[in-house]
C-alpha positions in Angstrom: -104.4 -0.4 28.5 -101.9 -2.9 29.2 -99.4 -4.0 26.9 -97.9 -7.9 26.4 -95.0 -9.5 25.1 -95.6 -12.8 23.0 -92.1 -14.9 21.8 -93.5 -17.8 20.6 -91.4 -20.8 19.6 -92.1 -24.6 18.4 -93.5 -25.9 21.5 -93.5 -23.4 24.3 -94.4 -19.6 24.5 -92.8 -16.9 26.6 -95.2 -14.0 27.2 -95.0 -11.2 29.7 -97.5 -8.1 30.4 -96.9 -4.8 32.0 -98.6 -1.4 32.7 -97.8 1.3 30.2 -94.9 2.5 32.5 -92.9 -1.3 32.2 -94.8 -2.6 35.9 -94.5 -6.2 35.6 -98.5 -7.9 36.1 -97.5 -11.1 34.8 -95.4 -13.6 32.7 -94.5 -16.8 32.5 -93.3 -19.9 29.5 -96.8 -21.8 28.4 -97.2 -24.3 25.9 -98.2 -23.4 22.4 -101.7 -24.9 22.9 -105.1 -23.2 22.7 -105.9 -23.9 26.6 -102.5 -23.2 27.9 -102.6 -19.3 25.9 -106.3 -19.1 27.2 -105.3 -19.3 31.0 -102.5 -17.2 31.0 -104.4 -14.2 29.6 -107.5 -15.3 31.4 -108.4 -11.8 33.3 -107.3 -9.4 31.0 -109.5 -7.6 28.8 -108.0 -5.5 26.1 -104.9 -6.2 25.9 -102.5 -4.6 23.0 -99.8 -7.7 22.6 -97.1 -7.3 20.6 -96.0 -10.9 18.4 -93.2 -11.5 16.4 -93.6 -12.8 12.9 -92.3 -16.3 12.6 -93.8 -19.5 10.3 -96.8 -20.1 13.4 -97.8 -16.4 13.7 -101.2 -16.7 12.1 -102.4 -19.4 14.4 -101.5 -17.0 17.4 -102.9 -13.8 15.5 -106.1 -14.9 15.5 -106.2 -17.0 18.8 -105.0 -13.7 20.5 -107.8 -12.0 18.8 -110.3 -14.0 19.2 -110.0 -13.5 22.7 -110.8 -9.6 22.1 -107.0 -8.3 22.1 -105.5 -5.8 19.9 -102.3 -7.6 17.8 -99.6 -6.0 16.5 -97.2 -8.3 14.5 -93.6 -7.0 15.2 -91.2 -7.1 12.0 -88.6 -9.7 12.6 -86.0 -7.9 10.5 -86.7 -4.6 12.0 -87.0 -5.6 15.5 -82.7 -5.8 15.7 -82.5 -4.8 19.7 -84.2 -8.3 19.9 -81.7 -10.4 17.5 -78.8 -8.3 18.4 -78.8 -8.3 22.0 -75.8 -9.4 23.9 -77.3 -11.1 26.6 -80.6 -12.8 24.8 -83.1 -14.8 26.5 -86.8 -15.7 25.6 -87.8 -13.6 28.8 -85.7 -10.7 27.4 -87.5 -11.3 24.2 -90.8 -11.3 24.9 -90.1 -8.2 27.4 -88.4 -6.0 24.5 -91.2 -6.7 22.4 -93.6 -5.0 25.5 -91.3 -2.6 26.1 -91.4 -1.5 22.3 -95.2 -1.4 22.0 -96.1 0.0 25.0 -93.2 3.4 23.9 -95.3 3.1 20.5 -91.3 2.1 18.9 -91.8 -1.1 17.7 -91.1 -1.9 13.6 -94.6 -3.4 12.5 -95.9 -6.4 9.6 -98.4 -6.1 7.7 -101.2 -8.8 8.4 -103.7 -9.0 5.8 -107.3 -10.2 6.5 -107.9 -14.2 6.8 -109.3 -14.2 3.4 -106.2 -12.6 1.8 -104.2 -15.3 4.2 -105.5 -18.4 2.8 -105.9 -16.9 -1.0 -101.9 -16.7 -0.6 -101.3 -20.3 1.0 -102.9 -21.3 -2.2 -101.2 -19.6 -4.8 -98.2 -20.3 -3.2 -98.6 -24.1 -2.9 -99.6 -23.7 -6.2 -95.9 -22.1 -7.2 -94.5 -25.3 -4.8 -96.5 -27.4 -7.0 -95.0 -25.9 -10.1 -91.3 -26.6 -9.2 -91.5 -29.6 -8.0 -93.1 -30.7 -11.3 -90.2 -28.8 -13.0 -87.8 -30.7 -10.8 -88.9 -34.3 -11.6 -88.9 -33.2 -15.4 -85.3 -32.4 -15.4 -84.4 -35.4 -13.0 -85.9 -37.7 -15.9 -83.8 -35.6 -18.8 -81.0 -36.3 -16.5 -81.3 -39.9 -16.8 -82.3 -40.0 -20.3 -79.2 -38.5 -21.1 -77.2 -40.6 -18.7 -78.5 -43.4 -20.8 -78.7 -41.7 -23.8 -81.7 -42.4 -25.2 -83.5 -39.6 -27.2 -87.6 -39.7 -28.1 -87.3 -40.0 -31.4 -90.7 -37.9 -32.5 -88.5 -34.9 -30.3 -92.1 -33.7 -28.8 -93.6 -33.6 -25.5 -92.3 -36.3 -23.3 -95.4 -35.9 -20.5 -98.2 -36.4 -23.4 -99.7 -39.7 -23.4 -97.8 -41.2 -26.3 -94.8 -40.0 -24.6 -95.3 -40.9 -21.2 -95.7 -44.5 -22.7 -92.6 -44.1 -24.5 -90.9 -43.6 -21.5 -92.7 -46.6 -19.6 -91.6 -48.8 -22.2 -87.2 -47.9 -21.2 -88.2 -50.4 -18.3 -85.8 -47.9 -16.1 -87.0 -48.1 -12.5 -85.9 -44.7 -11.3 -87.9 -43.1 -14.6 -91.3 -45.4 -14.1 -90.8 -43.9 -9.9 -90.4 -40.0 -11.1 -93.5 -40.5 -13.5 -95.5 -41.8 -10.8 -94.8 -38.4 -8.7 -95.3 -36.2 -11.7 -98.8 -37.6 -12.1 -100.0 -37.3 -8.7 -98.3 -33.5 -8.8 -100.1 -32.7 -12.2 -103.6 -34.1 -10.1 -102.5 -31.9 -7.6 -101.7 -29.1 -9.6 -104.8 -29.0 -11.9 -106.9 -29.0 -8.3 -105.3 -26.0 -7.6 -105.7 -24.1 -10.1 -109.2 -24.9 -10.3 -109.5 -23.3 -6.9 -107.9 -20.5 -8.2 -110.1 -20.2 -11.1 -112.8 -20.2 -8.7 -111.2 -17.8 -6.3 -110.5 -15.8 -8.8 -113.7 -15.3 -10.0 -115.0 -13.4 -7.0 -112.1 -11.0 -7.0 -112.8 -7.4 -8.8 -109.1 -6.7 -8.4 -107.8 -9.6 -10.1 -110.5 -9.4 -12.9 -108.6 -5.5 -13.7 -105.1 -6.9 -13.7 -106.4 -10.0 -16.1 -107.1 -7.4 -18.8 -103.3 -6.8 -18.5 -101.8 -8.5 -21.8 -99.2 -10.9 -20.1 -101.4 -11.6 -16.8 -104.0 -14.6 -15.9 -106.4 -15.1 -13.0 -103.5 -17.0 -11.8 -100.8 -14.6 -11.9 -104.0 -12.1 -11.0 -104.3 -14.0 -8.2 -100.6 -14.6 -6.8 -100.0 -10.0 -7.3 -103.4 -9.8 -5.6 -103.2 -12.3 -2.7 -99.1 -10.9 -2.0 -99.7 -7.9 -2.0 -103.3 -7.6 0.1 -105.6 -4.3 0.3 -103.8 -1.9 -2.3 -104.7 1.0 0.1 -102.1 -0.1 2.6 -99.4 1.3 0.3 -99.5 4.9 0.4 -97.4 5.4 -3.1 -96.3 3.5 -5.8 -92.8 4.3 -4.2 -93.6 2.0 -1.5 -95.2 -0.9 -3.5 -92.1 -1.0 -5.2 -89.9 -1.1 -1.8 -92.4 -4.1 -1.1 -91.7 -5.8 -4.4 -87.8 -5.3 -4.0 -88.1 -3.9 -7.4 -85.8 -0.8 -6.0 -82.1 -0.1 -6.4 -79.6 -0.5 -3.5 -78.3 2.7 -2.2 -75.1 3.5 -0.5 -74.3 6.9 0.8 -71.2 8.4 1.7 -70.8 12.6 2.3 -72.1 14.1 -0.5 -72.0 10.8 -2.5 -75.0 8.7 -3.4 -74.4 5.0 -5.2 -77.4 3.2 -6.4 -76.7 -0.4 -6.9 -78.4 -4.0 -7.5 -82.1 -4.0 -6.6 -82.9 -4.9 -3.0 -84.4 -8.3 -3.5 -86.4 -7.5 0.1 -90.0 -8.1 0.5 -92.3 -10.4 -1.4 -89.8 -12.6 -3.4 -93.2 -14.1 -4.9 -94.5 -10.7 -5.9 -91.3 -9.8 -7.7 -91.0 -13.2 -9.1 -94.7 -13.0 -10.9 -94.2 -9.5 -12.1 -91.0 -10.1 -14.1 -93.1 -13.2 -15.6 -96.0 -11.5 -16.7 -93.8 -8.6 -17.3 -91.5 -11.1 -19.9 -95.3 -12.3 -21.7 -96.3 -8.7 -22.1 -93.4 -7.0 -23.9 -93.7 -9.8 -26.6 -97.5 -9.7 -27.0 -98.4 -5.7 -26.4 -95.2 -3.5 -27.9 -97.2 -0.2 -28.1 -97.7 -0.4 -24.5 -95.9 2.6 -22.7 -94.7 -1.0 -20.3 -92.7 -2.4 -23.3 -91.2 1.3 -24.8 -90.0 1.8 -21.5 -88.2 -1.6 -21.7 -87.4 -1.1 -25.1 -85.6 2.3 -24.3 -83.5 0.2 -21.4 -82.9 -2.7 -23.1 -80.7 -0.6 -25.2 -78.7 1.3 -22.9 -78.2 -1.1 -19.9 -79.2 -5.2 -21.2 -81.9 -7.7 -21.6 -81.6 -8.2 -17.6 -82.0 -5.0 -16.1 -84.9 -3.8 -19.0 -87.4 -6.8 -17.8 -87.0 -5.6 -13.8 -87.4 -2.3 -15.2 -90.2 -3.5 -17.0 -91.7 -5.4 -14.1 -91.6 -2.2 -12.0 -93.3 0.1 -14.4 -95.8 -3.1 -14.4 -96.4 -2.7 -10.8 -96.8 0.8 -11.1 -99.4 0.1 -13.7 -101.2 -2.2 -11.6 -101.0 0.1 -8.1 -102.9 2.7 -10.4 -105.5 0.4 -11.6 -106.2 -0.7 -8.0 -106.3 2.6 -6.3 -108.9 3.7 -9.3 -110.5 1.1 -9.6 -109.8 1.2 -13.4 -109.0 -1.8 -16.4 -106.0 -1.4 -18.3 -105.7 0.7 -21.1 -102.9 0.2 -23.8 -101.4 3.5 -23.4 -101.0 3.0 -19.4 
């Protein structure tokens, strides 16, 4: 089988492929369009290609496979021989990521199905959606107080009454940020009627819903981040994936742990301390909020609720692999 090295970049594409023992057959730069990545691999059939993960990827992915290739989707912050090289040229790129396929050494993504794909665009505009409605609420407190000018009933400022209050200031910049907020709350409530619907197909995310602290939305955002549950072979390496594990730094017979890594899904590990915040107040006899409880005490408020969020995910990665709803004691 021959193997292929594809460095793709805004508007142009360097690929190469070779014989399993590096013989050059063919490369070349192409544009990044459908007919232009046709005819270069026009002739080869089965070909393994190696492609790095960057924001276009998908569109590639399943391009490349459409065309009946094997893709494997290198991981850009494993692949260092191609961001640390001295001498570094898309030619070079594309060829390392050949030469590491083709010697079976090259650091691999995760790709989850189409489905999966677009369930996590969703959720994750959704999440967009969210802040950017957040933003424009604290950009019209900011000029409210710059002004300073309080609504005197001191409730919701985005009801009716209240956006009328605030129509009636006359202040240009407030009427303009109320005009956004109402196309991102029509935006917003569309997506989350797609999710409701999307969520309604989903046997995962209808277990993790009967988690105290987690909606088909949140549901949806764990399910859609972190794909088909099987691909995790412990809990161990769900929580690598979360960045829900400590730091460690080694040195002789000394081991320090430190701050949690932060890598992996920063979505995941958001949604989890979230749902994980909503369950310790609602379900104390859960063996979730003890364990948090027991923390809280020794180490802070801080590091309980990311402890808390892990033993959540551990709950959840159980669930999945059995198939199983929540029970309180779990």
């Amino acid at each position: 089988m021959p193997f292929a090295g594809f460095d793709t970049h805004k508007n142009f594409c360097q690929a190469i492929i070779c014989t399993k023992d590096g013989t050059l057959m063919k490369q070349g730069r192409i544009k990044t369009e459908t007919g232009s990545v046709k005819e270069f691999f026009s002739g080869f059939d089965n070909l393994e290609i190696a492609l790095e993960a960057t924001s276009n990827y998908e569109y590639f992915y399943d391009l490349l496979e459409s065309l009946g290739h094997k893709v494997v989707l290198a991981h850009p912050l494993k692949t260092r021989m191609i961001g640390e090289a001295r001498v570094k040229t898309d030619k070079i790129d594309a060829r390392i990521l050949a030469d590491l396929l083709r010697g079976n050494l090259l650091p691999t993504s995760y790709v989850p199905p189409k489905e999966i794909r677009e369930l996590r665009h969703l959720v994750r505009y959704r999440i967009f959606l969210g802040r950017y409605r957040a933003i424009l609420k604290n950009r019209i407190k900011a000029e409210l107080r710059r002004r300073n000018l309080k609504y005197e009933t001191g409730g919701n400022l985005y009801t009716k009454k209240g956006k009328k209050w605030l129509r009636s200031l006359g202040d240009p910049l407030i009427e303009s940020c109320l005009r956004i907020y109402e196309i991102v709350e029509g935006e917003l409530k569309e997506a989350e009627r797609r999710i409701g619907e999307a969520g309604e197909r989903i046997e995962e995310v209808r277990l993790m819903s009967t988690i105290k602290g987690i909606g088909v939305y949140s549901a949806l955002v764990i399910y859609s981040e972190i794909g088909e549950i099987e691909r995790f072979q412990t809990e161990e390496k769900a929580f690598s994936y979360a960045g829900l594990v400590p730091s460690i730094h080694q040195s002789g017979e000394e081991r320090y742990y430190g701050r949690i890594t932060k890598e992996g899904s920063k979505y995941l590990r958001w949604i989890l301390v979230e749902a994980a915040r909503v369950h310790v107040q609602w379900c104390p006899e859960s063996r979730i909020t003890k364990h948090y409880e027991k923390i809280r005490v020794k180490r802070g408020e801080n590091i309980a609720m990311v402890a808390a969020a892990r033993k959540l995910l551990q709950v959840i990665y159980h669930m999945l692999k059995n198939k199983e709803e929540y029970r309180i004691g779990g």
